[in-house]
Backbone as CSV, one residue per row, in Angstrom:
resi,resn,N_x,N_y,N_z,CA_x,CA_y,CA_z,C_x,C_y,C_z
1,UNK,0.815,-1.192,0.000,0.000,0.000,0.000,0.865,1.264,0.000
2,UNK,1.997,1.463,0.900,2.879,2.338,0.918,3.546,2.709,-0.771
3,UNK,4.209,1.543,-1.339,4.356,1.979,-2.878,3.225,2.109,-3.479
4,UNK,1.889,2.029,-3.336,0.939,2.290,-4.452,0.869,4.041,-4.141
5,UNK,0.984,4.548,-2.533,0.627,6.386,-2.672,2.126,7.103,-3.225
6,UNK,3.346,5.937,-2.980,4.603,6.627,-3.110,4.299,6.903,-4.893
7,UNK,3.727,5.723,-5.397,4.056,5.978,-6.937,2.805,6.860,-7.115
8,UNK,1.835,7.120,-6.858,0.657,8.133,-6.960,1.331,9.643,-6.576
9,UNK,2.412,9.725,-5.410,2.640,10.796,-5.284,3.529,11.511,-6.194
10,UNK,4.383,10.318,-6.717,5.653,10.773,-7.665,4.860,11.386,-9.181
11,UNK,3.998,9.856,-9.474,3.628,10.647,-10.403,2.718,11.702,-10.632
12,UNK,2.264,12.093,-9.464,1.395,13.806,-9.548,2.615,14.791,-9.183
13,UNK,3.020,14.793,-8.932,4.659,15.820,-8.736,5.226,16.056,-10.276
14,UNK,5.433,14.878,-11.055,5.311,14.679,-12.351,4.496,15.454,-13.385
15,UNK,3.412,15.280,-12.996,2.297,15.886,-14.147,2.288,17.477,-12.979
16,UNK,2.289,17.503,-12.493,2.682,19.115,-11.399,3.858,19.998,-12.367
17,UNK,5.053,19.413,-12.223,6.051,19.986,-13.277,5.645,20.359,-14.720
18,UNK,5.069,19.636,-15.260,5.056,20.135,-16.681,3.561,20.790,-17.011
19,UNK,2.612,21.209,-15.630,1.658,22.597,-15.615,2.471,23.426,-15.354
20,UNK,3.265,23.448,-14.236,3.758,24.478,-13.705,4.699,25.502,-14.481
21,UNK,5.737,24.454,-15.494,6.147,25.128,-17.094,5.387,26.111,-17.525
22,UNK,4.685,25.099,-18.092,3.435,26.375,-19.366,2.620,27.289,-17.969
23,UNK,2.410,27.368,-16.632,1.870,28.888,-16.016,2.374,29.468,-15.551
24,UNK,3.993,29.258,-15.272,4.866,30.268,-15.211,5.574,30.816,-16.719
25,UNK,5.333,30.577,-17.815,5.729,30.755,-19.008,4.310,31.682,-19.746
26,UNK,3.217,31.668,-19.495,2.062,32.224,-19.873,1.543,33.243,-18.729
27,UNK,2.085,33.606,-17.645,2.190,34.437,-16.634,2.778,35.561,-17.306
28,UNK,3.999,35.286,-17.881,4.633,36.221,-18.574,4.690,36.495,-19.932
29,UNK,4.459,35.825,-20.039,3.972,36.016,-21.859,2.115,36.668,-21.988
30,UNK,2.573,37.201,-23.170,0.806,37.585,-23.768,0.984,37.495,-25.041
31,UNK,-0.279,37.077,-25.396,-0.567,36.761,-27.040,-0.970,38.111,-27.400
32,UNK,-0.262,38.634,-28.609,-0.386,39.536,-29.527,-2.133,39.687,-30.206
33,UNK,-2.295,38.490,-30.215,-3.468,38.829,-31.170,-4.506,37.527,-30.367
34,UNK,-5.769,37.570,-30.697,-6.722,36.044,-30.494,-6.694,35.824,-31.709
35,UNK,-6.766,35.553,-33.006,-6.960,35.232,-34.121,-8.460,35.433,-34.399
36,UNK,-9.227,34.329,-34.630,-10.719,34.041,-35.162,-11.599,34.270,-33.824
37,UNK,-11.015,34.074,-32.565,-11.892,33.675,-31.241,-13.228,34.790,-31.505
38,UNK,-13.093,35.893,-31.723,-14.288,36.691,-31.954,-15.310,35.886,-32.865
39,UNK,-14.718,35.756,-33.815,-15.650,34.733,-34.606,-16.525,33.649,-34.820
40,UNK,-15.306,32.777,-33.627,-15.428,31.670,-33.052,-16.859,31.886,-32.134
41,UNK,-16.770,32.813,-31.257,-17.555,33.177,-30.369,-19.035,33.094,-30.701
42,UNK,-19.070,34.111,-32.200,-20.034,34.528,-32.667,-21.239,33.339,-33.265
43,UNK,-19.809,32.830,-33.978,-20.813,31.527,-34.558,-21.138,30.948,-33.520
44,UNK,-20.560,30.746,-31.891,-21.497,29.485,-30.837,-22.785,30.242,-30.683
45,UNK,-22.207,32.064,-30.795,-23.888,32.621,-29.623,-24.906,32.445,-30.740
46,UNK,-24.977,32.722,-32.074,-25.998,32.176,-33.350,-26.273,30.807,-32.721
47,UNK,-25.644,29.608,-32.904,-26.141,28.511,-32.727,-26.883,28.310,-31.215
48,UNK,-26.640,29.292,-30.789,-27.203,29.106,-29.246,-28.342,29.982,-29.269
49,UNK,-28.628,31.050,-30.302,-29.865,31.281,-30.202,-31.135,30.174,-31.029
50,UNK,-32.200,29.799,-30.699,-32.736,28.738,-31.013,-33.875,29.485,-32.057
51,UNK,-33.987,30.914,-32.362,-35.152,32.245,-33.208,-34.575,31.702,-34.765
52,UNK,-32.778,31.773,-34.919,-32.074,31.702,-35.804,-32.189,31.141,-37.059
53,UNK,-32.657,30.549,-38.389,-32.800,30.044,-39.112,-31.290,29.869,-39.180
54,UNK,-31.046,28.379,-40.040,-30.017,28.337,-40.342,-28.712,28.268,-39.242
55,UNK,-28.573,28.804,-37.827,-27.934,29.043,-37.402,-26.167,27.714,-37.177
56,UNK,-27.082,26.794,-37.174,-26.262,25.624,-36.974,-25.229,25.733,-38.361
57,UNK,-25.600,25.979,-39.106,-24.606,25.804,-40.684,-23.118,26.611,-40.651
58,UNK,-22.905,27.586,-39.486,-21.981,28.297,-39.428,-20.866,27.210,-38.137
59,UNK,-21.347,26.246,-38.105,-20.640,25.846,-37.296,-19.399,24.347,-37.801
60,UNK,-20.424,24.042,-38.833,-19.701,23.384,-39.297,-18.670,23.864,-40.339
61,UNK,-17.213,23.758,-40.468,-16.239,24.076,-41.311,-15.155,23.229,-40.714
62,UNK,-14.474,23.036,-42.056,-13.593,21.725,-42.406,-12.323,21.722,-41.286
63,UNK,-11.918,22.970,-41.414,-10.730,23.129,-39.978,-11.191,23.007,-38.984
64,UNK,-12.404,22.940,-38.434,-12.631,23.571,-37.092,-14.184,22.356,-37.020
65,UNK,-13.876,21.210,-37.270,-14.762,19.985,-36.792,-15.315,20.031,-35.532
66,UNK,-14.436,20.084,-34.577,-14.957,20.062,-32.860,-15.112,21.443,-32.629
67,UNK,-14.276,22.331,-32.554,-13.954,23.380,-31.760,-15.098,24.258,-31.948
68,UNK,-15.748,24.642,-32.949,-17.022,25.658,-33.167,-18.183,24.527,-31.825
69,UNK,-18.514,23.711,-32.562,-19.962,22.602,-31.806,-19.374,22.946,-30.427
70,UNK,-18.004,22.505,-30.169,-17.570,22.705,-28.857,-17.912,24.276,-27.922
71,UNK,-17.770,24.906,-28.917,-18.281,26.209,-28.543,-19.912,26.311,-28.166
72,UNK,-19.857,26.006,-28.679,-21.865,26.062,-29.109,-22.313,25.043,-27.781
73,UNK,-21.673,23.999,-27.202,-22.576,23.558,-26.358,-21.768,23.955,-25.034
74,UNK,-20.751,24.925,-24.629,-20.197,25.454,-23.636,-20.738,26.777,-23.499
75,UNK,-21.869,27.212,-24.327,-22.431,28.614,-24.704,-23.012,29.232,-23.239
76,UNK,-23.949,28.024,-23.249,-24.924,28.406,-21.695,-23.905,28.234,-20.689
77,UNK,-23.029,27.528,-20.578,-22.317,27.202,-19.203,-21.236,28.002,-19.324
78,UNK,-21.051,29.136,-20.309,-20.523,30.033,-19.920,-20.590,31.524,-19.679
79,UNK,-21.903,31.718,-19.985,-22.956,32.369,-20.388,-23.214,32.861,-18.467
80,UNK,-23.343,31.537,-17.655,-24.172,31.446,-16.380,-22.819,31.690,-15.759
81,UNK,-21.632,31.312,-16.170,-20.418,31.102,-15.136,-19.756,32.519,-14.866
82,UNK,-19.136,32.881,-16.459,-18.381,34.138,-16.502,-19.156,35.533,-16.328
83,UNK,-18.557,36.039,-14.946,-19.411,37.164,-14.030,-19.176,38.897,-15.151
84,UNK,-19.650,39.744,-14.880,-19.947,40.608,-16.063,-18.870,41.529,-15.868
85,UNK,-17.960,41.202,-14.460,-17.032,42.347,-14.438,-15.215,41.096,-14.622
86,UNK,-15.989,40.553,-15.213,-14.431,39.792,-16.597,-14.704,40.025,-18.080
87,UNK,-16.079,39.823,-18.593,-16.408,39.854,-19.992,-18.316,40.688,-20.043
88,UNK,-18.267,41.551,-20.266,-19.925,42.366,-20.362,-20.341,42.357,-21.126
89,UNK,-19.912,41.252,-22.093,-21.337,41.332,-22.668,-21.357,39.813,-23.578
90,UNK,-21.762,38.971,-23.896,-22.479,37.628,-24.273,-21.090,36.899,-24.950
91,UNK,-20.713,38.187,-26.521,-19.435,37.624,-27.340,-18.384,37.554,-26.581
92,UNK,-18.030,38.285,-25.475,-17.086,38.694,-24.822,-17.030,37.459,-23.696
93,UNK,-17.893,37.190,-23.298,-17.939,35.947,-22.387,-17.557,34.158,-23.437
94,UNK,-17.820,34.507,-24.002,-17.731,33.291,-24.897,-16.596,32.955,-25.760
95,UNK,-16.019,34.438,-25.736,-14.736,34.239,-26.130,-13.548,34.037,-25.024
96,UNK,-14.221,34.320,-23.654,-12.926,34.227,-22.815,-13.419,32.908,-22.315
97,UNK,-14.304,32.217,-22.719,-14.686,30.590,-22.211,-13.589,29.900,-23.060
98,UNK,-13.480,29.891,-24.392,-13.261,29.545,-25.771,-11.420,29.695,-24.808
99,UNK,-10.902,30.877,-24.765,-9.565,31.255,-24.336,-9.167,30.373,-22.996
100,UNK,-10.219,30.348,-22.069,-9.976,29.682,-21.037,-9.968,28.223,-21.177
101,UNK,-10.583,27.445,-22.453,-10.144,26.156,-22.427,-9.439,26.016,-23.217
102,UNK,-8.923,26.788,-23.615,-7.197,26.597,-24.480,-5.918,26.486,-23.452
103,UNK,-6.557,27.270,-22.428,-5.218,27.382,-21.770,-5.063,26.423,-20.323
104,UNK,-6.875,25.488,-20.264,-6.535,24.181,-20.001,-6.037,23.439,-20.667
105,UNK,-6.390,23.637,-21.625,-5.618,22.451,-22.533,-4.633,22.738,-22.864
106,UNK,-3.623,23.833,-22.749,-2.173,23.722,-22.520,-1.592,23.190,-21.211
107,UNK,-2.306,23.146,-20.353,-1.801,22.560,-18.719,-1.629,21.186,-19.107
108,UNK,-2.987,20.607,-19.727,-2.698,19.240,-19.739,-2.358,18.419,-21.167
109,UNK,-1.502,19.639,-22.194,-1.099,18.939,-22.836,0.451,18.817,-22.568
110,UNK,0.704,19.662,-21.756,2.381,19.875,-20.955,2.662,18.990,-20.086
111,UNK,1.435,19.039,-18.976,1.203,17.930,-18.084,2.123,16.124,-18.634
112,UNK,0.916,16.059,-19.578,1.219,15.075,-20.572,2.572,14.737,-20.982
113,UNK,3.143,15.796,-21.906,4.158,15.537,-22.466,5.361,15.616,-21.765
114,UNK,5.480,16.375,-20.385,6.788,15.966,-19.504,6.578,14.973,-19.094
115,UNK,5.285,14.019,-18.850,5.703,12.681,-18.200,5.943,11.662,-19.473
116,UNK,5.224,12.112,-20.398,5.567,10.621,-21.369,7.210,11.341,-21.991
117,UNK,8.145,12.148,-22.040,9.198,12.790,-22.402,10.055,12.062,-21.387
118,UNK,9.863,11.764,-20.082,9.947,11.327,-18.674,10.680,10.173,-18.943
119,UNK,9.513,9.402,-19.721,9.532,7.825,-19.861,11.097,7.473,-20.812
120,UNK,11.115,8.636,-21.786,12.155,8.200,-22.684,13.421,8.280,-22.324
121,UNK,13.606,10.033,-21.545,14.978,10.650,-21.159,15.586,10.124,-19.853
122,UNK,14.652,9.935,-18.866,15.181,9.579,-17.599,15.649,10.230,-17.219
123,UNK,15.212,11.646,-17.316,15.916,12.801,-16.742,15.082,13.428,-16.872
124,UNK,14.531,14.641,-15.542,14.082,15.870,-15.683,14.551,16.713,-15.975
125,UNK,15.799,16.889,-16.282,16.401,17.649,-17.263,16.217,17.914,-18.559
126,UNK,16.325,16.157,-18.989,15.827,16.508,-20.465,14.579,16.528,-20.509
127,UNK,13.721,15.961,-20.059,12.337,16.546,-20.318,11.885,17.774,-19.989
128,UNK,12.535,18.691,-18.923,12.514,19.888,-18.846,12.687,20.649,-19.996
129,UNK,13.320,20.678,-20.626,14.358,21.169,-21.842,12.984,20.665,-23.094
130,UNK,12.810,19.973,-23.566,11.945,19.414,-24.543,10.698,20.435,-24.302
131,UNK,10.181,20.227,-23.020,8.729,21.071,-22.671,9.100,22.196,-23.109
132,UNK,10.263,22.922,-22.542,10.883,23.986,-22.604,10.773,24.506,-24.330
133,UNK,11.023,23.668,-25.052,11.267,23.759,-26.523,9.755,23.955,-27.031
134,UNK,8.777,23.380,-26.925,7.657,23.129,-27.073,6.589,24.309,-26.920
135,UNK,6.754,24.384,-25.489,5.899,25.387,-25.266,6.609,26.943,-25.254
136,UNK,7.988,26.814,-25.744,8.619,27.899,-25.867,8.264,28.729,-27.202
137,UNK,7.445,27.582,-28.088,7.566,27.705,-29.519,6.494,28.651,-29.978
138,UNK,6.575,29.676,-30.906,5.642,30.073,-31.534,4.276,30.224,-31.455
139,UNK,3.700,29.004,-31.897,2.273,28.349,-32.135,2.086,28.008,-31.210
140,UNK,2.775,26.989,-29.996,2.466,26.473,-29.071,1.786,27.792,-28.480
141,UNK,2.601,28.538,-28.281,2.256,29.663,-26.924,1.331,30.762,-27.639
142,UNK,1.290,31.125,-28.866,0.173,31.885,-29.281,-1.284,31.255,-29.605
143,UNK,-1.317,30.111,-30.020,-2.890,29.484,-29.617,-2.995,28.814,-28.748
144,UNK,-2.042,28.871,-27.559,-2.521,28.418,-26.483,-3.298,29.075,-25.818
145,UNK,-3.199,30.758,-25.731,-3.549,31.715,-25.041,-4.581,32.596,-26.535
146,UNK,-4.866,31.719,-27.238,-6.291,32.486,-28.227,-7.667,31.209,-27.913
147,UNK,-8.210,32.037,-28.354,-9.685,31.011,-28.092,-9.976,30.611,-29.658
């Protein structure tokens, strides 16, 4: 029982390190631009109004399979969540929902990749260094922090 919490503890210390990367690295960094997220936004609050003819048709496009629908059914639950003195007004809330699960999903795609990086190097060094490369990069860190 003692090695089953020792290895539970190691490996959350593990996936701890490679969040802690990308939110001390996005603490200090800011994205220049959101790209489409306005857009993004726009097409969930259409599909979320139910008056709309047509509304659903803007959601489907060839790049963006999940991420619009994904929008569209996080509409209300972000709609009810995000308070009016972060985003005031509907697009504005929906785009910082859209932003805010990007930048879960940079926690746990870092998370991720220092422990399976882990598995190969046998060193937190080098997997330090790799994350480091990764989320140091370009793209990584500018659509991590766009919606």
């Amino acid at each position: 029982m003692d090695s089953l919490k020792k290895n539970i503890s190691t490996l959350t210390q593990q996936y701890l390190i490679g969040a802690l990367i990308f939110i001390m690295t996005v603490a200090v960094c800011v994205a220049p631009n959101t790209g489409d997220t306005l857009n993004y936004a726009g097409d969930a609050l259409n599909a979320y109004d139910p008056l709309k003819v047509g509304s659903f048709q803007n959601l489907w496009e060839f790049g963006h399979l999940l991420w619009r629908p994904l929008g569209a059914l996080l509409t209300p639950i972000v709609l009810s969540i995000v308070p009016n003195s972060i985003a005031w007004t509907p697009l504005l809330k929906v785009a910082w929902g859209l932003t805010a699960l990007n930048l879960l999903s940079g926690i746990l795609i870092c998370s991720l990749l220092y422990v399976l990086t882990l598995k190969f190097t046998h060193s937190w060094k080098g997997s330090a260094f790799i994350l480091f490369l990764v989320v140091w990069s370009n793209g990584f860190l500018l659509y991590s922090q766009a919606g």
